[in-house]
N, C-alpha and C positions, 0 to 999 in steps of 0.2 A: 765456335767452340762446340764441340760434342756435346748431347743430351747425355748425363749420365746413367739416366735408365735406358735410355738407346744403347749404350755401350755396355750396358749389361746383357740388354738381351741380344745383341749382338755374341755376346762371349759366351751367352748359353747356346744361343744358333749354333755357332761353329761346336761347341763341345759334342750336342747332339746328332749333326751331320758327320763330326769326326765317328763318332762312336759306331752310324751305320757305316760309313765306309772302313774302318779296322776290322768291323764285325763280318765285314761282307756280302752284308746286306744289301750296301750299295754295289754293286760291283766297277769292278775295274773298266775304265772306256765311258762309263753313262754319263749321259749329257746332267747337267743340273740347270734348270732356268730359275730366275729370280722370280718370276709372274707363279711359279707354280709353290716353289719354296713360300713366297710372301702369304700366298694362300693357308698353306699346310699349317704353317706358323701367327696364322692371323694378325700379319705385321707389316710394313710399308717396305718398300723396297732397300733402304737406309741402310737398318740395321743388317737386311740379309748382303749388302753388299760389304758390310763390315768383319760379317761374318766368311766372306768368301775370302778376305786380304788375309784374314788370320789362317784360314785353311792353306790360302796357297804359301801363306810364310812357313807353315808346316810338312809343304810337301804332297800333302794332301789330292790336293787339285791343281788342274795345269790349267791356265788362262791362254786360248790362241788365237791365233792373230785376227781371226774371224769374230774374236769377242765372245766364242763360246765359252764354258764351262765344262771340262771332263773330269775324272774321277781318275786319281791314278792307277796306275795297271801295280796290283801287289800279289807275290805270290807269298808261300814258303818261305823259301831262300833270301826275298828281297826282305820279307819280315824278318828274317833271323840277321840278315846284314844288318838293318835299319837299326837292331838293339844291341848287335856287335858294335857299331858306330857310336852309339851313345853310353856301351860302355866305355869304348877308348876315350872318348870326349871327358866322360865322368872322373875318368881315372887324370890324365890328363890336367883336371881340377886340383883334384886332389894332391897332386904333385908342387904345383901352383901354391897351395895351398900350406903345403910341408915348407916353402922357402920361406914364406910370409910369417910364416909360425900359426896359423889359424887354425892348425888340426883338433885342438884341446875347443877351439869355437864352434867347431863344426863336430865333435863328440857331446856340446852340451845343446847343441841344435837338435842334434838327432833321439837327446835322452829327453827332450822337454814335449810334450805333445802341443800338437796343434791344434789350431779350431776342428779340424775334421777330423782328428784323432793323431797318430803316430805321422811324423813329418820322415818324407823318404830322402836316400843317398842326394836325388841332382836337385831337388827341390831343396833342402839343408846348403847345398853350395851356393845355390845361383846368387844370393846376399852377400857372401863370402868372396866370390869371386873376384878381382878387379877388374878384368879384362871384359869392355862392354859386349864383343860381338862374344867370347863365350859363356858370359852370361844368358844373352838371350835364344845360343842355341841351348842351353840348360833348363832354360823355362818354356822354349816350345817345346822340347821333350817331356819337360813334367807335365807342360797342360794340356800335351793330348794324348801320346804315344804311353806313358809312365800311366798315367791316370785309368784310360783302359783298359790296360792290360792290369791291374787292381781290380779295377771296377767289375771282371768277370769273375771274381773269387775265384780261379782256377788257382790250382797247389798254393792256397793260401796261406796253410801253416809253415811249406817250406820256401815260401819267397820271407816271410815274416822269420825264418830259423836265420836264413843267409844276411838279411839285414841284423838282426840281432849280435850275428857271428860278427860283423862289422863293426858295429857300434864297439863290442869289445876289442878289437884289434885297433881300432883306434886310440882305446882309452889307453892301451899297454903299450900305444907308437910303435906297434908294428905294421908298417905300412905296405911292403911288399903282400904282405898276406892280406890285406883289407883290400889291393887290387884284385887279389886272384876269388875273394868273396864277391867283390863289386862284379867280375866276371858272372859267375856261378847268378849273382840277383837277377844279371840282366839276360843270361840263360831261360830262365824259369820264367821269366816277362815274355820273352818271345814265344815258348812251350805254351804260354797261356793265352795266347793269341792266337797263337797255331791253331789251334786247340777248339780255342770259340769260330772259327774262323772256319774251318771243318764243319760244323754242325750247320751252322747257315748252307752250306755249298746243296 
């Protein structure tokens, strides 16, 4: 059985590795070794390999057949795909969600805050969802991709307008338009990664 504070720092590992690589700090291609991570992080090799499973369930990092560790190659386009994709995914839910009848669950999800403050669009479903595998592509988008692109304050009042614009469109059951918002949210997620991701270069 896992140590439970292993598996925590394990889950801040990956958060903090994710954030250089989104940020581009890391870049694309770069090897990552355990002996140097376990260093950086003054921690045994355990939890940084726990943190590497969660990276490459994320896309993250590619594991080859050599047993290396790279960094994946992300540009632009592959960033703005990556949050095109987790809008269709989101919406996708959402739809899911409208036959089950959960949409009034997931309007009081998203009006209720969280421990870290206002709880967002795929993070509110992933609970809601039935379906286990899109569930947990809903939670590794929230805990690394969704979270980042937050995490930079970039167009922070107009990603928080377009979530806002949603939360209403749900509560009136207009759904059609709460996709084309969930569009426009996850727009300004990639803009703001674009963004941060630029300035590193």
């Amino acid at each position: 059985m896992k140590d439970i504070s292993e598996k925590r720092l394990s889950d801040y590992m990956a958060e903090q590795i994710a954030d250089e690589i989104l940020s581009g700090r890391i870049p694309g291609g770069s090897q990552l070794k355990q002996e140097e991570l376990a260093e950086a992080f003054e921690a045994s090799r355990i939890p940084i390999r726990e943190a590497f499973q969660i990276l490459e369930n994320q896309g993250l990092i590619i594991r080859l057949a050599t047993r290396r560790i790279t960094v994946t190659e992300l540009d632009e386009e592959q960033i703005c795909l990556i949050y095109s994709m987790i809008s269709e995914m989101t919406k996708k839910a959402l739809n899911s969600l409208k036959h089950s009848k959960k949409t009034e669950e997931l309007y009081e999800r998203l009006t209720t805050p969280g421990l870290l403050g206002e709880v967002q669009p795929a993070e509110a479903m992933c609970d809601l969802v039935e379906n286990e595998y899109i569930k947990r592509l809903l939670r590794n988008a929230s805990d690394s991709y969704i979270r980042f692109a937050l995490s930079t304050g970039r167009h922070k009042e107009e990603i928080k307008e377009e979530r806002n614009k949603l939360t209403e469109l749900l509560k009136n059951g207009e759904l059609k338009k709460a996709e084309k918002a969930l569009d426009a949210y996850f727009k300004l997620l990639a803009k703001a990664v674009n963004e941060e991701r630029g300035m590193n270069e």
